[in-house]
N, C-alpha and C positions, 0 to 999 in steps of 0.2 A: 504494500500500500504506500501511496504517495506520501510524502512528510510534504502537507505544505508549511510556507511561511506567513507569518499574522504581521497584520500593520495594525500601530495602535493608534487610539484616538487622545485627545486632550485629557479625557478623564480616567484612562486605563481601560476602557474598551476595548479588547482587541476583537479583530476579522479577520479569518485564512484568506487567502490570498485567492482562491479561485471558488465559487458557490456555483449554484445551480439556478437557473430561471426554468419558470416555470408557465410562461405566457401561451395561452393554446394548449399546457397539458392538462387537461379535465376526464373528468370521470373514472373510470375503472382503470384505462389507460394511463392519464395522468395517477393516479395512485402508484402503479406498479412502477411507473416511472421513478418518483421519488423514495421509494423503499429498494429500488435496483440503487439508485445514485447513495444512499447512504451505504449502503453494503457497500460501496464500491471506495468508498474514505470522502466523501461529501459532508461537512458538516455546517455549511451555512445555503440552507434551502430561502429564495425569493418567490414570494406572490402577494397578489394585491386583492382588496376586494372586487375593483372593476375585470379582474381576468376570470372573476366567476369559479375560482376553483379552490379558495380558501379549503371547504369540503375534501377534496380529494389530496390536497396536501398534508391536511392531519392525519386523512386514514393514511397515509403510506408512510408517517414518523412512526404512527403504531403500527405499522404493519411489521418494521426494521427490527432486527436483533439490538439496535444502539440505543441505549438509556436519553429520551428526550432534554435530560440537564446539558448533555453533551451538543447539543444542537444550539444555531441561532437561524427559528425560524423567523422569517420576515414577511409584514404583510403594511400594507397601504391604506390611506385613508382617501378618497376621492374626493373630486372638485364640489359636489353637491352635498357634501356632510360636512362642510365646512365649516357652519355653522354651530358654537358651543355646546349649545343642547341636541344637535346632530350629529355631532363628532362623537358624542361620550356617546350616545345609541350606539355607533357605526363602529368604537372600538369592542364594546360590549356581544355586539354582533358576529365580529370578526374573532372571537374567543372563542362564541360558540362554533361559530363553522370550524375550528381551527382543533376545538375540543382539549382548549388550555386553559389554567387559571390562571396563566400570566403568559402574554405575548412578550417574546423576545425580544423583540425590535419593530417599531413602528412608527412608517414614514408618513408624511404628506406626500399625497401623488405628484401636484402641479400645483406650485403658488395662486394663478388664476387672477395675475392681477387686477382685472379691470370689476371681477368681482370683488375684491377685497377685503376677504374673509377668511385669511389665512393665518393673520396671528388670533384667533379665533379657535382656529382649528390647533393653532400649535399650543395655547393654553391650557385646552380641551387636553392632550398629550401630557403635558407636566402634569397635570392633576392626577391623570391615569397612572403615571410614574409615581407620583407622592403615593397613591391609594396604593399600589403594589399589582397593580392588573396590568404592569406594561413596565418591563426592565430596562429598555434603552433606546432613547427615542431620536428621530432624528427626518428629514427629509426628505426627497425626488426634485429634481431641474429646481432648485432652488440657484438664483442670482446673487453675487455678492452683498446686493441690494436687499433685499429678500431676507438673507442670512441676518445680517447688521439689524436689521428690524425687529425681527424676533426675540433676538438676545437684546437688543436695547430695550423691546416693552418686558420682556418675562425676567432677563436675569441668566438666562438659560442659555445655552449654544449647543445645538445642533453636534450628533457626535457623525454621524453618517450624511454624506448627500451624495443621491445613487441621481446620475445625469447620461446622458448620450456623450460616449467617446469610443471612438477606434480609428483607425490610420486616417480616414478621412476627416475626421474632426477630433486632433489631438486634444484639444482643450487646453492649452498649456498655462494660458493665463489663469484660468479656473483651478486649474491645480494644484500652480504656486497658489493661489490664496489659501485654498485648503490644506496646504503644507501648513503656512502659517502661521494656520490658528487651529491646526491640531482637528481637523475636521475628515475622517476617512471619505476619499471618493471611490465609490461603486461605479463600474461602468455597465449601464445597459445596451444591447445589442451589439457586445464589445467585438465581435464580427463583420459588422459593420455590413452591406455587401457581399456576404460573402462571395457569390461565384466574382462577382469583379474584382476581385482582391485577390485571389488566388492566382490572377492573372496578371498581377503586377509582379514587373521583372526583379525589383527590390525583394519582396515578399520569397519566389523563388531562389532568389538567390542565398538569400541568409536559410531556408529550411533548406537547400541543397548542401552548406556550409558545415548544419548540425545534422544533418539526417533526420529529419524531422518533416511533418508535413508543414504546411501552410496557415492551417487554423492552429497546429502547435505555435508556429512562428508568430501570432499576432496576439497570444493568448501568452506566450515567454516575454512579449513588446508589455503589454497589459504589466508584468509580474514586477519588470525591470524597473518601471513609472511609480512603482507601489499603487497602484490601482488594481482595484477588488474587480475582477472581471465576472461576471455570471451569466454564462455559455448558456442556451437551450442545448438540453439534450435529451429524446427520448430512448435513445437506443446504450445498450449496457456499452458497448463497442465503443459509442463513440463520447460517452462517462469517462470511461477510464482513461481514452486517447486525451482527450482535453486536460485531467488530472495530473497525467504526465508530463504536461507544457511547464508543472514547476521545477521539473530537475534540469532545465535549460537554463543556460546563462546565455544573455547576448553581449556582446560587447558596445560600447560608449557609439562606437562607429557606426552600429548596426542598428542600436536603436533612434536616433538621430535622422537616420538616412529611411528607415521608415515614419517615422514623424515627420519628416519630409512628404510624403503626400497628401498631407492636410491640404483641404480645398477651402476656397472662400463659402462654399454652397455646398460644404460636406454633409449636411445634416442630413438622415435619413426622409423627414418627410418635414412640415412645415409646419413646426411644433419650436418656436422659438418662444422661453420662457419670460420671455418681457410683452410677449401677447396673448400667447397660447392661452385657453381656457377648455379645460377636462369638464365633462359632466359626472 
């Protein structure tokens, strides 16, 4: 089994280095999925309430040989529970689906500026934390702006903010700030692309380098950055391939030179969080 490596946050939180997404794995399927991925040395599982599958993630923590203390499941609070008295429902909610007494980690999906109801929601969060229904809390596409806000009204700072990054949108600026102030970045769909990425002569070159495939090589870029990459993966096969991407080392040269194909219009779809708004 893989040893991965943990990056910590400001307060001594730590996170391994590579977790599992779980977007689109639901039902029977999605279960087996998450009880394959922990068997396989997975210990930080991702889902949200808007992916509909909170349900099928708890059955497959229990379905595992591995003791749930060991785990840091993650789930999401969305744009329409924003709201103080909809938020505590919607964490309350997401226990039950999850079939926890205390949620591990619990983001805000999308800030949702123009609604502006998210230090609302992040309140909602702290309290959950004081009461003991929610051990470590933190945020999704949260902006510098954003961050500053929350900790200036509550007091509080954000231990996790899980955001869109991979070769095409390194984020750099975003992740020196998160250096910073001691803030773990998660990357979602840290694949980015995939079939078009696989096809860059960079990407090929560095997995021809290590012997390694190509989703190893951007998920080793991921490890190098100290960014918490969380792969989809239904298939056991390609669990453990992704898990292996930790005993890669790249070098200064190699990571750089894919960081280098960051685009100005990298993002996968048109979800920039200075507009975006989730329901």
């Amino acid at each position: 089994m893989t040893a991965l490596p943990h990056f910590t946050a400001h307060n001594g939180f730590a996170l391994p280095a590579l977790g599992l997404g779980t977007y689109a794995l639901n039902g029977d399927a999605g279960a087996d999925a998450v009880a394959s991925a922990i068997g396989a040395g997975y210990r930080l599982i991702d889902s949200a309430f808007n992916y509909e599958n909170e349900g099928s993630v708890g059955r497959g923590v229990r379905a595992s040989d591995v003791d749930a203390s060991e785990l840091i499941v993650t789930t999401k609070l969305p744009g329409r529970h924003h709201p103080r008295a909809k938020a505590r429902t919607s964490i309350e909610e997401s226990r039950s689906r999850l079939g926890v007494d205390a949620i591990d980690l619990h983001l805000i999906h999308w800030p949702n500026p123009h609604q502006d109801e998210y230090v609302q929601a992040w309140e909602a969060l702290v309290e959950a934390q004081q009461r003991g229904v929610v051990r470590q809390i933190g945020v999704s596409n949260f902006l510098p702006e954003h961050l500053e806000r929350i900790e200036r009204e509550t007091g509080v700072r954000p231990v996790v903010n899980q955001i869109e990054v991979h070769p095409y949108f390194p984020q750099e600026e975003q992740l020196a700030y998160h250096r910073e102030n001691g803030i773990l970045t998660e990357a979602w769909s840290p694949l980015g692309r995939a079939k078009q990425l696989i096809e860059e002569q960079v990407i090929g070159e560095v997995a021809a380098a290590h012997d390694i495939s190509p989703a190893q090589t951007v998920l080793a870029w991921h490890i190098a950055r100290e960014t918490v990459a969380i792969p989809k993966a239904s298939s056991l096969e390609h669990q453990v391939s992704n898990l292996a991407a930790a005993e890669i080392v790249l070098t200064t040269a190699e990571v750089e030179a894919i960081t280098a194909l960051g685009r100005a219009d990298g993002r996968l779809f048109d979800a920039d969080p200075a507009s975006h708004e989730e329901s």
